[in-house]
N, C-alpha and C positions, 0 to 999 in steps of 0.2 A: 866188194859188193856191200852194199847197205840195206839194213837191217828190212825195210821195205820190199828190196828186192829178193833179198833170203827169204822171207815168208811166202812172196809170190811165187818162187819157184819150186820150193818145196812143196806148197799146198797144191801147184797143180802137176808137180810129181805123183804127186798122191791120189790126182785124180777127184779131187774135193773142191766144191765150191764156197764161196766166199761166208756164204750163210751157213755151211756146215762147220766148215773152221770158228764161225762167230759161235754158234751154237755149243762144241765143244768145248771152247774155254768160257762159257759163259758170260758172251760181252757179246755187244751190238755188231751188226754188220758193218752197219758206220763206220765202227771203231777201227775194226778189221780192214776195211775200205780205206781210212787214214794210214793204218801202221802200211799197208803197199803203196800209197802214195806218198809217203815218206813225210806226213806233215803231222805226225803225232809215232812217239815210242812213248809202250807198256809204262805204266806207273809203277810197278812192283817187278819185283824178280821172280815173283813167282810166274806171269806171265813167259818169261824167258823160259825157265826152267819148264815149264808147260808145254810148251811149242816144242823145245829140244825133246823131251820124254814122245811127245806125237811123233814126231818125224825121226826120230832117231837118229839124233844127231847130239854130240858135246853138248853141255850144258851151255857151256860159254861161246858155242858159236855163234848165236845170236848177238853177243856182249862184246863191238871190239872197244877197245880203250874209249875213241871218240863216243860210241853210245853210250858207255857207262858213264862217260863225263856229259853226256844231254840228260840222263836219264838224273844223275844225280843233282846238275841243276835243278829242273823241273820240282825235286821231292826240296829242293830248296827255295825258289823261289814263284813254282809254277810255270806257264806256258812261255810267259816272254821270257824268262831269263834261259830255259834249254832252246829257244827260239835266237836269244844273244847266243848262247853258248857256239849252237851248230854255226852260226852267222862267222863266226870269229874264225871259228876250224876251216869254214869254208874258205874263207877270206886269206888268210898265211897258208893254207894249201895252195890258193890260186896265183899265191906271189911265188912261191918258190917252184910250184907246177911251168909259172908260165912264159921261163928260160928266157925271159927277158933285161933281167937284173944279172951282172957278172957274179963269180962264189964267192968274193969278199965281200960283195952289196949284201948278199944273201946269210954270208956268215955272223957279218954287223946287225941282221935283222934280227937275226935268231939271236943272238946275245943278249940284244937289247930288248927283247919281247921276256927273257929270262933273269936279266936284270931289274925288269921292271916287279916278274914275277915274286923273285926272291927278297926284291925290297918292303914290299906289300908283305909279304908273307912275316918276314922278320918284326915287324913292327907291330905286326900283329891285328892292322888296322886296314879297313873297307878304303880304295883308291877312289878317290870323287874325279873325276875329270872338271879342270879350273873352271870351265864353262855351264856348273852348276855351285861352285860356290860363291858366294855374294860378301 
């Protein structure tokens, strides 16, 4: 379940409308209205940890891997790049989701998605795709 749909179903566990949840943490309705339609996550942890402390729930249930890696984008390079981020998660979920590739296509993916990773990371340097450099 995504972070979206966690808040939606909590808050109307709770019996709380959209404008009462906004009101409690202190942020727009909008805003509130975004985080259930799942086209904006909390800028800060403290929002996480806010929501968990209302609902009584883990702190971290809000937080699984993939949102901490949107959210941490976003403090990095703002809306497009947690916009790239979730884009990408979607995308290699939907290939290995979508049982259409045999488990060595699949295994080769994942290698090579982690090859690429660990190349980049070692070197210590920002990966340009050929198609922006000149």
């Amino acid at each position: 379940m995504k972070f979206g749909e966690k808040v939606r179903k909590l808050r109307k566990e709770k019996g709380m409308t959209q404008t009462e949840l906004a009101d409690s943490l202190g942020i727009t309705l909008r805003t509130v209205q975004n985080y259930e339609a799942g086209s904006v996550h909390p800028k800060s942890r403290d929002i996480y940890y806010r929501l968990a402390e209302m609902f009584g729930v883990d702190k971290n249930y809000f937080m699984t891997e993939d949102e901490e890696l949107i959210r941490a984008a976003y403090e990095r390079g703002g809306r497009k790049s947690a916009a790239d981020v979730e884009e990408l998660i979607e995308g290699i979920c939907g290939l290995f989701a979508g049982g259409e590739l045999p488990e060595e296509d699949m295994d080769a993916a994942m290698k090579a998605i982690s090859d690429a990773y660990f190349a980049v990371k070692e070197e210590n340097k920002k990966y340009t795709p050929k198609k922006y450099i000149s």
